[in-house]
C-alpha atoms as one frame of an Amber mdcrd trajectory, in Angstrom:
protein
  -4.019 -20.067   1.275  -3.404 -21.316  -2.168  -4.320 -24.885  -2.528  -1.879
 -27.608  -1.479  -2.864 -30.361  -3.928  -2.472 -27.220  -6.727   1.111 -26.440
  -5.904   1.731 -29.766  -5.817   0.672 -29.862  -9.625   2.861 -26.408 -10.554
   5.795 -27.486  -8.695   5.636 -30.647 -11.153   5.124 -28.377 -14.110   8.221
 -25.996 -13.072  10.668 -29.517 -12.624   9.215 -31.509 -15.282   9.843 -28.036
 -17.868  13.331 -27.348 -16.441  16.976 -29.399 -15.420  15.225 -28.330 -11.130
  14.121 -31.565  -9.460  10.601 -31.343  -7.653  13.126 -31.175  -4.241  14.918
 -28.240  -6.026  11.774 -26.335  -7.268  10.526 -26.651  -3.628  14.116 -25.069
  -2.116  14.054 -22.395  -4.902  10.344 -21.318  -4.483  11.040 -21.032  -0.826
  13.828 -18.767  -0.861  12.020 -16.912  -4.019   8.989 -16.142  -1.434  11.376
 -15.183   1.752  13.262 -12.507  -0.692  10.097 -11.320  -2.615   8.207 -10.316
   0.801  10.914  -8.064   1.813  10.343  -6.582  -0.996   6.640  -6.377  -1.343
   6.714  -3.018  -0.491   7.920  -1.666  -3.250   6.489  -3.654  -5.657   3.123
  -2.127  -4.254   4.993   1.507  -4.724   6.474   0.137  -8.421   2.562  -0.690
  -9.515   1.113   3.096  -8.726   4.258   3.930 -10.116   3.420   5.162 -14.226
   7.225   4.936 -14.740   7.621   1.668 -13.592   6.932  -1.173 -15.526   5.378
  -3.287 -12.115   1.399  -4.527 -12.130  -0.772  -5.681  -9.826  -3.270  -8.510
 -11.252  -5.561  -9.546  -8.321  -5.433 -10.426  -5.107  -6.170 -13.714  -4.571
  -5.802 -16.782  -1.797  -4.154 -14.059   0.848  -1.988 -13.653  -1.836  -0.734
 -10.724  -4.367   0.174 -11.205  -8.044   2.712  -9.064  -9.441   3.546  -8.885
 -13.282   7.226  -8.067 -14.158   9.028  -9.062 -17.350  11.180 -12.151 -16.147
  14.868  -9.896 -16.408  13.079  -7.474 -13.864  12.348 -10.845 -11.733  15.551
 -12.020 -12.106  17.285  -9.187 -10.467  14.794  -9.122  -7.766  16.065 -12.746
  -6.978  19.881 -11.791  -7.386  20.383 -12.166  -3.640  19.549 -15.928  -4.336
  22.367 -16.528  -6.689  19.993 -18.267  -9.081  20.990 -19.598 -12.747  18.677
 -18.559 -15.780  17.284 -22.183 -15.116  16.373 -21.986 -11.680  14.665 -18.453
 -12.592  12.640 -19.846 -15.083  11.680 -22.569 -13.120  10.677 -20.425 -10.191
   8.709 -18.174 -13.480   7.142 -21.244 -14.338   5.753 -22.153 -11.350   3.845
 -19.024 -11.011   2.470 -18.759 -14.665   0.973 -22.206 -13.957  -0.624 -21.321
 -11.182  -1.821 -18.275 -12.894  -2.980 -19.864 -16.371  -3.478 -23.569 -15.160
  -5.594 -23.018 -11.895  -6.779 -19.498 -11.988  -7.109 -18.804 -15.456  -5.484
 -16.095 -16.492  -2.568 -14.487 -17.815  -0.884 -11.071 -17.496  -1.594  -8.621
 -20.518  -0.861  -5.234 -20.690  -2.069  -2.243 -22.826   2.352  -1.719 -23.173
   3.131  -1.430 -27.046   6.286  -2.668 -25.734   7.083  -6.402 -27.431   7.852
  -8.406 -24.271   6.254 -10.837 -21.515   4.923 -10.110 -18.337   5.596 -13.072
 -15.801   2.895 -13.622 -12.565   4.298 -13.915  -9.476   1.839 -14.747  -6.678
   3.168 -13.280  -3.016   1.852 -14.279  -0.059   0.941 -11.744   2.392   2.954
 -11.576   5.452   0.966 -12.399   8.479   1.969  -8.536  10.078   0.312  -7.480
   6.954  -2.972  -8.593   7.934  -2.841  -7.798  11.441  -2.190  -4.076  10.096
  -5.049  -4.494   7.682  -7.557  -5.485  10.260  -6.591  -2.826  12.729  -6.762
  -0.208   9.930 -10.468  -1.488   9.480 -10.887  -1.561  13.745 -10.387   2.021
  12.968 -12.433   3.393  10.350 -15.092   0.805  12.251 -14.352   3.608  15.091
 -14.693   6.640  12.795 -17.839   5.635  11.475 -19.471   5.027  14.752 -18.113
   8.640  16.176 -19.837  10.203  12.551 -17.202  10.573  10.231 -17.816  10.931
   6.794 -16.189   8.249   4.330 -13.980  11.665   3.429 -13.047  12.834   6.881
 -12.056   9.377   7.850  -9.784   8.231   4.961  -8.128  11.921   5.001  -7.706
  11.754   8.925  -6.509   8.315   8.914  -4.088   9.485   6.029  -2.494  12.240
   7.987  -2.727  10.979  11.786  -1.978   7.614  11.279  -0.134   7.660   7.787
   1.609  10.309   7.926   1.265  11.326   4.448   1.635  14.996   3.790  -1.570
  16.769   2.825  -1.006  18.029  -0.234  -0.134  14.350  -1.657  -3.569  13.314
  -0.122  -5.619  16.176  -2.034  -3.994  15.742  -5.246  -4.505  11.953  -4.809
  -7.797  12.544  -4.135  -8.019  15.434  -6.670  -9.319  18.036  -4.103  -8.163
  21.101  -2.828  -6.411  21.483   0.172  -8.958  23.719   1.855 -11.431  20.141
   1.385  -8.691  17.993   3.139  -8.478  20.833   6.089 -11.967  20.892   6.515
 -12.548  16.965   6.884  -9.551  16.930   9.265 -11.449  19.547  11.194 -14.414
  18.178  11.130 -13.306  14.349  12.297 -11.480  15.894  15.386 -14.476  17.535
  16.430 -16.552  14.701  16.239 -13.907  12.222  18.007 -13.293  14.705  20.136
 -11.334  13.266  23.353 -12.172   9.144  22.508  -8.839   9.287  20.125  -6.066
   9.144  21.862  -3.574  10.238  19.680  -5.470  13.096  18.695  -3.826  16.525
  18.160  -7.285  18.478  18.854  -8.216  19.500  22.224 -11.566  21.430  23.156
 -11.815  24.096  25.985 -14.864  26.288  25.837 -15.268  26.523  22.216 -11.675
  27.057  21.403  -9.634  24.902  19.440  -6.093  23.931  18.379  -5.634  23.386
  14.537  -2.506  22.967  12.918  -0.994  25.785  11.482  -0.961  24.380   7.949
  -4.278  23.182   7.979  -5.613  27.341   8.472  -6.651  28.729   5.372  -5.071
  31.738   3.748  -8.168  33.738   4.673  -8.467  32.636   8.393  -4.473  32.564
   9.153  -4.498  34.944  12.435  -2.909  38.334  12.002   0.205  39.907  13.878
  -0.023  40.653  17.180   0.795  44.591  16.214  -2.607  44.167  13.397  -5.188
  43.334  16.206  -5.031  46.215  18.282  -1.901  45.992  20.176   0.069  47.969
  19.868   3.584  46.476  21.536   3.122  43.085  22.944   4.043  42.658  26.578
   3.127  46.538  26.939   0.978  46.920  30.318
């Protein structure tokens, strides 16, 4: 958590740089931080994002600091109703913080000629109770033998739900690499995972369909020596 005695000090900065009373600059930052969580997802989606003008400085204090020009925060606070005032005193909180306390300031490699405010976000507290039973897990798929590879791309898929070919190109692999490490971590989890989609019987195997390569899909029925299924 950010220091008390240091928001103290920006709250201050914000009134005492603004028409906002320290009262006011307390209501406005309040509502500023209710709205901004709800949207904290896609500000983490905005700063992968190379069309989007949205960065991520450093996390900090269990808290995230975006940079976005102050019209872009502005309409992200729209909901609140707030006067160019009140924005720039809920701005100026943050860049004191972020100069003031932290030192530093957001620059960007843009040839574009305009500011980029901080914001700092607190993380909600479901947030971290995701992010510690993410690491509970790839605690797990270390101990069962995973590779650093098999687990991120299993975890990806099983538990993400990302589609494959996103995770090889973000990992700029092939396919055939992601199949094979999602292979290879069922096998060594075996039947500990519940909510695994691989099940063992003798030496056979179930595998996805789309995670077969080309050159081991199985052929037709009438390719493999039958020669009418259901024929006795």
């Amino acid at each position: 958590m950010m220091d008390i005695e240091h928001q103290s000090e920006a709250v201050r900065y914000a009134a005492q740089h603004t028409s906002c009373t320290v009262e006011e600059v307390d209501r406005l930052l309040s509502g500023a931080e209710e709205v901004l969580q709800e949207q904290l997802r896609d500000l983490y989606e905005g700063a992968w994002d190379s069309k989007r003008q949205t960065f991520v400085t450093r996390d900090q204090f269990g808290s995230v600091v975006f940079g976005l020009p102050p019209v872009e925060w502005k309409e992200r606070l729209s909901d609140l109703d707030l006067t160019d005032d009140e924005v720039v005193a809920v701005l100026a909180y943050h860049q004191y913080l972020a100069r003031e306390i932290n030192g530093f300031v957001v620059e960007t490699r843009t040839t574009a000629k305009q500011s980029f405010s901080p914001v700092f976000i607190q993380v909600p507290d479901e947030w971290r109770e995701a992010d510690r039973v993410a690491t509970l897990r790839f605690k797990k798929y270390f101990i069962f033998g995973l590779t650093p590879a098999e687990a991120l791309d299993y975890w990806l898929s099983e538990f993400s739900n990302w589609d494959k070919d996103e995770i090889a190109g973000w990992r700029n692999v092939n396919r055939a690499a992601v199949n094979k490490n999602l292979r290879q971590a069922r096998k060594k989890i075996g039947n500990y995972e519940e909510a695994t989609s691989f099940y063992e019987n003798k030496g056979a195997h179930l595998v996805p369909i789309d995670e077969v390569d080309e050159e081991h899909q199985p052929e037709p029925p009438e390719k493999s020596g039958l020669s009418s299924v259901g024929d006795s």
